[in-house]
C-alpha positions in Angstrom: 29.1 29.4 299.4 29.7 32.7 299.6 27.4 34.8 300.9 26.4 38.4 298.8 24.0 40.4 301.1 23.7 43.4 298.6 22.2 45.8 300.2 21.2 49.2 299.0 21.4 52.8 300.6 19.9 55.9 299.8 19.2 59.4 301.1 18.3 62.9 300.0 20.5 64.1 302.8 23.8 66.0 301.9 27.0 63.6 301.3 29.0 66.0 304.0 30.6 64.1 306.8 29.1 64.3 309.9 31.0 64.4 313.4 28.7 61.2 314.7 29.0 59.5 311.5 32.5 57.8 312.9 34.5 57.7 316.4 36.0 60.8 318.1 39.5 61.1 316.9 41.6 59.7 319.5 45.3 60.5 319.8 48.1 57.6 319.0 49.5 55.7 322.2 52.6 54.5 320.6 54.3 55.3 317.7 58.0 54.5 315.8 60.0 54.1 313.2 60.6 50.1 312.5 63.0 49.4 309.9 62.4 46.6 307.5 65.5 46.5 305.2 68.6 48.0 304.7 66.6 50.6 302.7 63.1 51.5 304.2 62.1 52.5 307.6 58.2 52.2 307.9 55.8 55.0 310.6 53.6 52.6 312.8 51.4 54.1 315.0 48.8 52.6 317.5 45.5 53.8 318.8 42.6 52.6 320.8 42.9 50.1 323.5 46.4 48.5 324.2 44.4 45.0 324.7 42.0 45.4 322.2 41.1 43.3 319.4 44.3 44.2 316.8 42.9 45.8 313.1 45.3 47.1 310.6 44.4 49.7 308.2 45.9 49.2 305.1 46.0 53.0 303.1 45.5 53.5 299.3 47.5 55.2 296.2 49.7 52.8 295.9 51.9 56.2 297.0 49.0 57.5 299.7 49.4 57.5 303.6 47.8 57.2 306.7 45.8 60.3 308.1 44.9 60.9 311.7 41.1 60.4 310.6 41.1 56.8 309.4 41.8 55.8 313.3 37.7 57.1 313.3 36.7 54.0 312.4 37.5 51.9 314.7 35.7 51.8 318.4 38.9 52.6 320.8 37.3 50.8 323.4 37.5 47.6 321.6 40.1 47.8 318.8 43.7 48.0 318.9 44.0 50.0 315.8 47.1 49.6 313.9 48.5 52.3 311.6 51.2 52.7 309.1 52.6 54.4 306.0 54.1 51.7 303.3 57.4 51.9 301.5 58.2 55.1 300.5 54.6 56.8 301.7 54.3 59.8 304.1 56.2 59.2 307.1 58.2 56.5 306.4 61.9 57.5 304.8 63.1 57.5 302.3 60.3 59.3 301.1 59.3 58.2 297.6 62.0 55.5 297.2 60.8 52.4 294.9 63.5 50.2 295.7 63.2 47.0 297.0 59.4 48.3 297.0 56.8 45.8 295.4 53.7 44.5 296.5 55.0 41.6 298.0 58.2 43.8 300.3 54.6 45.3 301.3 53.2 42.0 302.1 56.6 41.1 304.5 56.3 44.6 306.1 52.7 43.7 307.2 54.1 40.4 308.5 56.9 41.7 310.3 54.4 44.2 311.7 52.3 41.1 313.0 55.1 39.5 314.5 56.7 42.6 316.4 53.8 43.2 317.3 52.9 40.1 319.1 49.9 40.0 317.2 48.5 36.3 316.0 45.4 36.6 313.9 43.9 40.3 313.2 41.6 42.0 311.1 42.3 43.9 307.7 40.3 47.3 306.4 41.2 48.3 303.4 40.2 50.6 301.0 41.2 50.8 297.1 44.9 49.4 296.6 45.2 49.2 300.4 41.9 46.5 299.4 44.5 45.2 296.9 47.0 44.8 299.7 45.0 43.3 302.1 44.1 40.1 299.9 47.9 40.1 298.5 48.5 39.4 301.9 45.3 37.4 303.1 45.7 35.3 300.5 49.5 34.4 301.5 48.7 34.5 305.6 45.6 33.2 305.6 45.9 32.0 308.9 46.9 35.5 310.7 43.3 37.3 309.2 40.4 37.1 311.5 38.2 39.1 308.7 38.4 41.5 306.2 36.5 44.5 305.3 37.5 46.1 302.0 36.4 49.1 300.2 36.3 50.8 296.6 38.3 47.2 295.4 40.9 47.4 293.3 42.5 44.2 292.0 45.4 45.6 289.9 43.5 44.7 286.4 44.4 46.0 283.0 41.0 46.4 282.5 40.5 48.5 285.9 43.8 50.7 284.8 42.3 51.1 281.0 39.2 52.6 282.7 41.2 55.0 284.6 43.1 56.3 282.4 40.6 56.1 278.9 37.4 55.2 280.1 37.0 58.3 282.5 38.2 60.7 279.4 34.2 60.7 278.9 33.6 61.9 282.2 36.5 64.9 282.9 37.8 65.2 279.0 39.5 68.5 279.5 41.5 66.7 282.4 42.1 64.0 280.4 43.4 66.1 277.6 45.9 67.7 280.4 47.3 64.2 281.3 47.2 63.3 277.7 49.6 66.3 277.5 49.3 65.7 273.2 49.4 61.9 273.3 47.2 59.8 274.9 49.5 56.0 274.6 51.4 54.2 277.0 50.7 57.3 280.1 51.8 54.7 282.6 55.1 54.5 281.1 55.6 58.1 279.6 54.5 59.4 283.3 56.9 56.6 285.0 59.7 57.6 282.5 58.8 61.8 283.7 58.6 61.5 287.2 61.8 60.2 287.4 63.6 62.4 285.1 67.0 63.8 286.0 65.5 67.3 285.1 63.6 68.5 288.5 61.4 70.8 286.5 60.0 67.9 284.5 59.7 65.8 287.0 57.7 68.2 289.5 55.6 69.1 285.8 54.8 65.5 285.5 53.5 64.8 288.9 51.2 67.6 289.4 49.9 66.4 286.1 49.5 62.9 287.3 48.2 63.6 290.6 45.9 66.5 289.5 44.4 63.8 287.4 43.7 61.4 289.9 42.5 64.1 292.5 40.1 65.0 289.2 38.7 61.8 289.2 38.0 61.4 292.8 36.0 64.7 292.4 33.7 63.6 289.9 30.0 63.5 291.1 31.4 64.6 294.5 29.0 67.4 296.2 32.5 69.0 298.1 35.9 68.1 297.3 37.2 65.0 298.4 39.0 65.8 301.6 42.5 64.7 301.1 44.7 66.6 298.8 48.5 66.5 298.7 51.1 69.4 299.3 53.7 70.0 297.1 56.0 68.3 298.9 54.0 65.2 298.6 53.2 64.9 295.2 56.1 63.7 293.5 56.7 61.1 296.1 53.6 59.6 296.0 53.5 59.6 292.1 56.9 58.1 291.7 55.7 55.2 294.1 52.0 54.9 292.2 54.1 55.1 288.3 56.3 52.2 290.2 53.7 50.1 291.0 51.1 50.3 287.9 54.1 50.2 285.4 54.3 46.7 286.8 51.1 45.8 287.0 51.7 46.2 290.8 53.6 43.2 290.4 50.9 40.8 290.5 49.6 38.4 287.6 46.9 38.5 285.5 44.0 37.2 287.7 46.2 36.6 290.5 44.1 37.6 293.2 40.8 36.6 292.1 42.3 33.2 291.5 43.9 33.2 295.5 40.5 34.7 297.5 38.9 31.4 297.7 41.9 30.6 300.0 40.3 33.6 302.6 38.0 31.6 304.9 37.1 34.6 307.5 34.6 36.3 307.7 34.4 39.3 304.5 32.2 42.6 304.7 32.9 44.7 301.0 32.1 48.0 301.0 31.0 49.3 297.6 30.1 52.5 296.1 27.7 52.4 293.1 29.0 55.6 292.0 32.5 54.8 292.4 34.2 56.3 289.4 37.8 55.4 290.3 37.0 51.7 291.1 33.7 51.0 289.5 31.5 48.1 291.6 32.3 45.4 288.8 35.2 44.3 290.2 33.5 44.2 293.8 30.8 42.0 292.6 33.0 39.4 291.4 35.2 39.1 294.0 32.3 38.8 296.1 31.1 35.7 294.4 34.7 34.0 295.1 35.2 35.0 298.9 33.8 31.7 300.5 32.4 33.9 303.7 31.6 37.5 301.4 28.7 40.0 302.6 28.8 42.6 299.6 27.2 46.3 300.5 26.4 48.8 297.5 26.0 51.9 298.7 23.8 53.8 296.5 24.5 57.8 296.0 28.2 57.1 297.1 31.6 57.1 295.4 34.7 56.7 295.8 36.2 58.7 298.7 36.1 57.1 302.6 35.3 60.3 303.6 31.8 60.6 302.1 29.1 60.2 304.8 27.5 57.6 303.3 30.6 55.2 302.7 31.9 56.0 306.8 28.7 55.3 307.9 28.8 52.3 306.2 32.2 51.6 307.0 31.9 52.4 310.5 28.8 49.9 310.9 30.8 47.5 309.2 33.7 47.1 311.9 31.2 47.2 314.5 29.1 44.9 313.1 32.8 42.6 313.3 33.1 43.2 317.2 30.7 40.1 317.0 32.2 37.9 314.6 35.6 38.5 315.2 37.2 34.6 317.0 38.0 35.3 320.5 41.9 36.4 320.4 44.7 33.8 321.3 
């Protein structure tokens, strides 16, 4: 049965991140470039202790990175925290590539990870599609996850992608009526189609569209700007690989991973925003119900963004909170 202890957080206190609220930054001890095909070299970085207990943090977009801040939430006494950008995604080359790049390369990468690693069972934190990403791959190596802690879920839904992109327009309309751009139908594929257009002008339009969009979104009830914005240098990258992935519904099925989590027996601690605009708590609560070994946590005044106090507090409290239910490491 799975478990769902809901529980509800509130404050009058600004949403502002606070120095104590995670881990002092600590500095990589190893990092590289591991090459997984012919094509795609992935960063990898590890932090924390060398012996710890190994957690990987799986980023978001699809198209995002890894940031030196997301080793905060992991105690470096105890975790071996394990880091890296996914196919095509900051650091690793080529930058913005989508060949050979599909949820499941994703899922090999993270395996071939484990495995040069030396790495048998580990724990997975991840937060919007890198939550996607870590039950793609949970529920095809369920016997190399330890637990899971997941954030902002996103299961790859047409209904969750139909919210995005029409939904919001209720919420941010003169941003909608930007990425509209005079027509409204079939953005995935009109975007997909842009971003990649021989024209450099177009395609550079297109993704500052696209991305100033989604950066809109994350803003919305936000008391300060979420934190993590994109240069130009980044932004066409990460919205060729995102346009890659949701024209195809991020290659996954209709229902796939809903109908796959009962197959995750460890231990699950979901971390929820109520006011999460980008991935509202529906989709949370559900998967919460089929996770045999689920604890969901909605917290209240919070959104979407990792960065908010309230959601790395949480978060934080979550992996410590695992230091005790993690199985002793083979």
């Amino acid at each position: 049965m799975a478990s769902n202890d809901r529980k509800a957080e509130s404050s009058g206190q600004s949403d502002a991140l606070r120095p104590e609220e995670l881990y002092p930054l600590v500095q990589p001890h190893h990092s590289e470039s591991l090459s997984v095909s012919p094509v795609h070299s992935l960063y990898v970085e590890q932090s924390g202790n060398p012996d710890g207990y190994p957690v990987l943090f799986l980023h978001g977009g699809p198209g995002s990175q890894t940031r030196p801040e997301h080793r905060r939430y992991f105690d470096p006494k105890f975790y071996r925290a394990v880091l890296f950008d996914q196919r095509g995604c900051g650091r690793s080359t080529p930058a913005g590539c989508v060949e050979e790049n599909t949820t499941w390369h994703l899922v090999e990468d993270i395996e071939t990870i484990r495995r040069k690693l030396g790495v048998n069972k580990w724990l997975l934190f991840g937060g919007s599609w890198g939550s996607t990403l870590a039950l793609a791959y949970a529920t095809t190596f369920p016997q190399h996850v330890s637990g899971l802690i997941l954030r902002g879920v996103f299961l790859a839904s047409h209904a969750e992608l139909d919210w995005f992109l029409n939904g919001l327009r209720a919420f941010i309309p003169e941003q909608w009526e930007s990425l509209a751009n005079g027509s409204g139908k079939d953005m995935v594929h009109r975007y997909h189609k842009d971003v990649n257009d021989d024209d450099p002008s177009i395609a550079a339009q297109a993704a500052r569209r696209w991305v100033g969009y989604e950066n809109s979104v994350m803003a919305i009830g936000a008391q300060s700007q979420p934190s993590v914005q994109f240069d130009g240098s980044a932004v066409l990258p990460r919205a060729r690989v995102q346009l890659h992935y949701l024209a195809a519904d991020c290659f996954l099925r209709a229902d796939e991973l809903m109908e796959r989590a009962r197959a995750v027996q460890s231990p699950a601690i979901i971390v929820q925003g109520r006011s999460d605009m980008v991935c509202p708590p529906v989709t949370a609560y559900e998967l919460s119900k089929r996770l045999p070994a689920a604890q969901l946590r909605i917290i209240e005044q919070a959104g979407h963004a990792a960065s908010g106090a309230r959601l790395a507090s949480a978060l934080r409290q979550a992996t410590d909170e695992m230091r005790e239910r993690l199985p002793a490491p083979k």
